[in-house]
C-alpha positions in Angstrom: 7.4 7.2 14.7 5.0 5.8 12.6 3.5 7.5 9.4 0.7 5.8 7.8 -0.1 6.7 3.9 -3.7 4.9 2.8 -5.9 5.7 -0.4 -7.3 4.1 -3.3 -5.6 2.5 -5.9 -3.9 4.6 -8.6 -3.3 7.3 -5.9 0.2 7.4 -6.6 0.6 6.1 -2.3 4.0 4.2 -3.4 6.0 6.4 -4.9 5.1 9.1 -2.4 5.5 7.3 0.4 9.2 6.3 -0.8 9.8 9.6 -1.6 8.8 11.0 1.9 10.4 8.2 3.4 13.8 8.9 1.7 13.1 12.4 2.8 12.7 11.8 6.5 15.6 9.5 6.2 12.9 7.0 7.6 12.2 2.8 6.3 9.5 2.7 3.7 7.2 -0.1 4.1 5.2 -1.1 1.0 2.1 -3.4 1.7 0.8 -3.9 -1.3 3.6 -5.1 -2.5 3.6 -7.9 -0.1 0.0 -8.9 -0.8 0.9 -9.0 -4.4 4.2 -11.1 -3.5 1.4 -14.1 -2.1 -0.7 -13.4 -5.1 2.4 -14.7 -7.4 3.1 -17.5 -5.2 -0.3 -18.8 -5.7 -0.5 -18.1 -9.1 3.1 -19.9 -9.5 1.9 -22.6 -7.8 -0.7 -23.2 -9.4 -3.5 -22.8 -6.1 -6.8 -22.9 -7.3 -8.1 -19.3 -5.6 -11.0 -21.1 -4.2 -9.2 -23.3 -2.2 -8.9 -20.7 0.8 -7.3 -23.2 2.9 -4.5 -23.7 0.7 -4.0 -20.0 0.2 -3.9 -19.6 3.7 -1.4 -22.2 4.3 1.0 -20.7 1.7 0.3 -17.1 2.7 1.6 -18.2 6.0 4.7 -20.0 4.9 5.8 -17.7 2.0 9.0 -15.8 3.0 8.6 -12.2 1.9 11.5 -10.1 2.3 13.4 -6.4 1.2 16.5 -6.3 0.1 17.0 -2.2 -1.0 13.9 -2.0 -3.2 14.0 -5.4 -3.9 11.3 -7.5 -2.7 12.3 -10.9 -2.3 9.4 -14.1 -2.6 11.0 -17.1 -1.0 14.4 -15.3 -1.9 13.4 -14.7 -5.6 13.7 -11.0 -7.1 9.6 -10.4 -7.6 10.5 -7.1 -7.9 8.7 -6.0 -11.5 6.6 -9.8 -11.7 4.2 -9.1 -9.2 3.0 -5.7 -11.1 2.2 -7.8 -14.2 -1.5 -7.7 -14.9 -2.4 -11.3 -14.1 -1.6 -10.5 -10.2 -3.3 -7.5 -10.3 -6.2 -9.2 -11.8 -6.4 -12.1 -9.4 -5.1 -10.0 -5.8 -8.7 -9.7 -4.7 -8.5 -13.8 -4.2 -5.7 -12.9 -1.6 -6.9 -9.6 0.2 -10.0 -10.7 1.5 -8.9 -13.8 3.1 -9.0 -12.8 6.8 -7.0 -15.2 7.8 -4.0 -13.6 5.3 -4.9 -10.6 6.0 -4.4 -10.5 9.5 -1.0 -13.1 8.8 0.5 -10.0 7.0 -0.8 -7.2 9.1 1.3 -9.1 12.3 4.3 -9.1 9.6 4.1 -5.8 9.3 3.6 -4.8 12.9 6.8 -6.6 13.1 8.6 -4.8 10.6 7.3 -1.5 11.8 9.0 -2.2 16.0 11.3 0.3 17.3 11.5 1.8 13.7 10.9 5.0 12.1 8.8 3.8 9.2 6.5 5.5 6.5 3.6 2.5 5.3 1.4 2.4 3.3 -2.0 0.6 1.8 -5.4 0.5 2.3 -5.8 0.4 6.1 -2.5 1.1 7.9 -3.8 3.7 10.0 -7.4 2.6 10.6 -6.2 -1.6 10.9 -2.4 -2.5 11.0 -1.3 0.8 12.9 -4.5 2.3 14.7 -1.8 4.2 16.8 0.1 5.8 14.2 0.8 8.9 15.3 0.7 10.4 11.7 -2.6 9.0 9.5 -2.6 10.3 5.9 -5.1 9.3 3.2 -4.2 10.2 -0.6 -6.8 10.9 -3.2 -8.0 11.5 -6.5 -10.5 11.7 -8.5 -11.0 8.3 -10.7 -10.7 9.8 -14.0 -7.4 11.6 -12.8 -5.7 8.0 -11.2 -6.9 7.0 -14.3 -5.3 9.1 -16.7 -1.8 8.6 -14.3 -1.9 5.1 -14.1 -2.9 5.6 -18.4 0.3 7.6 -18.8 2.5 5.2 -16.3 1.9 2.4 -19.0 2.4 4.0 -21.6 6.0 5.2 -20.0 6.7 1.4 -19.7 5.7 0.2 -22.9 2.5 -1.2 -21.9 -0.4 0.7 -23.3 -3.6 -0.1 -22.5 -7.1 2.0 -23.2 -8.0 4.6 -20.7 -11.4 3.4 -20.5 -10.2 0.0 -19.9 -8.1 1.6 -17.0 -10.8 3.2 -15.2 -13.4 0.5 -15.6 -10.9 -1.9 -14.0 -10.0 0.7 -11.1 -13.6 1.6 -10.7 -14.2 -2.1 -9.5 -11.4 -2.4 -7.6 -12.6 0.7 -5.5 -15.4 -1.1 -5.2 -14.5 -4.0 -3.5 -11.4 -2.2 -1.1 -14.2 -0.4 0.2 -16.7 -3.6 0.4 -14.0 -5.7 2.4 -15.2 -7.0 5.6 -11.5 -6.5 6.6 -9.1 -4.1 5.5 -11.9 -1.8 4.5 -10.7 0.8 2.4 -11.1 4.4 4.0 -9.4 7.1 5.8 -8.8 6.8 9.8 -11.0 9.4 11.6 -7.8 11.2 12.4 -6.3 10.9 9.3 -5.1 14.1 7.4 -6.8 13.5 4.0 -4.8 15.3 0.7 -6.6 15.3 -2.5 -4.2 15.3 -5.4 -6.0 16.3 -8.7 -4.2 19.3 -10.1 -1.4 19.0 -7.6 1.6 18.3 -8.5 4.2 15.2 -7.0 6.1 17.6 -5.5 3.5 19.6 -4.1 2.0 16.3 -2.3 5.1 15.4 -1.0 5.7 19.0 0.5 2.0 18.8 2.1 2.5 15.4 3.4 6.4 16.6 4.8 4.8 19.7 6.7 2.3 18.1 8.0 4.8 15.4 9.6 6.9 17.8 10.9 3.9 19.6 12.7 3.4 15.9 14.5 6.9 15.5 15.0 6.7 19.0 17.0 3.6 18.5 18.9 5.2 15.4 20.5 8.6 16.6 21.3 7.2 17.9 24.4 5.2 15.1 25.8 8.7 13.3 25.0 10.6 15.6 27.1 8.3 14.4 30.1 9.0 10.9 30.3 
């Protein structure tokens, strides 16, 4: 079974998405992370980002790989690097590069075979896994990913100005959502949760119920084949 988990960014998708996994004893799948990975590589190789052919060529022939939650670029521990601001900053370069984009979507199609797998991005259930057969979308209102993601430096040492924060998220939004490919919004059947004044728990509780409903629907149509 696949569970697709999409949303904007600061929407606290990762750390839900592990947490449900761990829950469901099913594989997490963290795509973002892999998009970042290539974003490193780039940066560490010093690829101009308008040199799209290049990108593409080392999007293609990077190795990208889990080890627990470890996540391996060309068997280097990228694990905490590739959440540093200069990849964040310069990720847009990589994510609308067709090309990449589609290279990483067939990696995680692989991934994803004969698994039980929770996944999650920007447009696993409308792109990468139009099949799912559990979409969510997680929200939040920009001032309130703002204030989390406010909070979640500050936690790590790294304080940074809340309006800095939200001006940088509020043109992020804008160009997931202006991406020819890998358009950011919520599969038609896609249960959409909207977290302000939720808490994590809460979320996780909504997204586990409504998995289990799914999981129940199909058990019959199982029973028939």
């Amino acid at each position: 079974m696949i569970v697709t988990i999409d949303g904007p960014a600061g929407a606290g998708k990762s750390t839900i998405a592990r947490q449900l996994a761990d829950t469901l004893g099913f594989h997490f799948l963290d795509t973002g992370a892999m998009y970042r990975a290539v974003t490193l590589g780039a940066i560490r190789k010093q690829i101009d980002f308008a040199d799209t052919a290049l990108l593409i060529s080392h999007a293609q022939r990077a190795t990208i790989e889990w080890q627990d939650t470890r996540l391996l670029l060309d068997r280097d521990d990228v694990t905490q690097e590739i959440r540093s601001p200069i990849v964040t900053d310069s990720i847009k370069h990589i994510a609308d590069i067709p090309e990449i984009r589609e290279s990483l979507s067939d990696q995680q199609r692989r991934i994803a075979e004969c698994q039980n797998i929770v996944t999650e991005g920007r447009d696993q259930g409308t792109d990468v896994f139009p099949h799912a057969e559990c979409k969510l979308f997680l929200t939040a209102s920009p001032a309130e990913r703002a204030k989390r993601r406010h909070q979640q430096l500050a936690d790590l040492g790294r304080p940074i100005p809340l309006e800095q924060i939200l001006e940088a998220q509020n043109r992020r939004d804008a160009e997931d959502r202006g991406r020819p490919r890998g358009t950011l919004r919520p599969a038609d059947d896609a249960v959409i949760i909207h977290s302000d004044g939720l808490t994590f728990e809460t979320v996780v509780e909504m997204m586990l119920d409504t998995v289990r409903k799914k999981m129940q629907s199909l058990q019959p149509e199982a029973s028939e084949h």
